[in-house]
N, C-alpha and C positions, 0 to 999 in steps of 0.2 A: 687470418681474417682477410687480410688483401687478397692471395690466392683465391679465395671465394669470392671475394666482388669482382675481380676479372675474370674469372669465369663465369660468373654471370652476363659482367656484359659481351663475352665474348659470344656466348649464348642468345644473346638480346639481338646483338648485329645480325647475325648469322641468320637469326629469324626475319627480322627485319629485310633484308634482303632474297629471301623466299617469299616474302609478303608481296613485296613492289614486283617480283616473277609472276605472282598468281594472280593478285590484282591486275596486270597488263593483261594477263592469258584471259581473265573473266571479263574484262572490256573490249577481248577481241572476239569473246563467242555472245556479249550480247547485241557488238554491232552486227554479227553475222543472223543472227536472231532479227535484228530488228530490215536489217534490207533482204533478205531472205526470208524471213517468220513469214509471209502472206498475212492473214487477217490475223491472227494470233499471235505474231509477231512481235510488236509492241508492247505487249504484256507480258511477256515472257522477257526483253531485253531489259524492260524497267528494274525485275525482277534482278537479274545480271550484275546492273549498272549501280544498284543500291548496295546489293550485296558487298559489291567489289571494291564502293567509296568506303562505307562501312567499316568492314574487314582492314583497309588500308591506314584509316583512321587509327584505330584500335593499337595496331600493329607500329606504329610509328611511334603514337603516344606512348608505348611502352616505355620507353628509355625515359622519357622525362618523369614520368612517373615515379619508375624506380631509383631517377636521379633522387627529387623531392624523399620519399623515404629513409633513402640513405642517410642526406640531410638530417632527415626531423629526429631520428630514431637515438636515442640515447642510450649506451651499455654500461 
């Protein structure tokens, strides 16, 4: 069973670390969007910028999450 929780959180990290990659990349195409976009612009970076806090959130939270379960779960 321990083999199995560190492979998960190996799993966990590894994404987590693709997250804060992607998340940088989509806050770098909505500020490109937002001084570039022209009139459209702005609405398309928000678009970006939500996603990206979003998705980052998400992806971070994971690990505590799956801490707390470990915790609660009883066999």
């Amino acid at each position: 069973m321990e083999g199995l929780i560190s492979t998960g959180t190996a799993i966990l990290e590894w994404a987590q670390r693709l997250g804060l990659i992607s998340a940088a990349i989509a806050f770098c195409i909505g500020g490109y969007y937002l001084i570039w976009g022209g009139d459209r612009g702005r609405g398309k970076s928000i678009g970006w910028f939500i996603g990206s806090a979003v998705g980052l959130i998400i992806v971070m939270g994971a690990y505590g999450i799956a801490q707390s379960i470990d915790t609660n779960i009883k066999f």
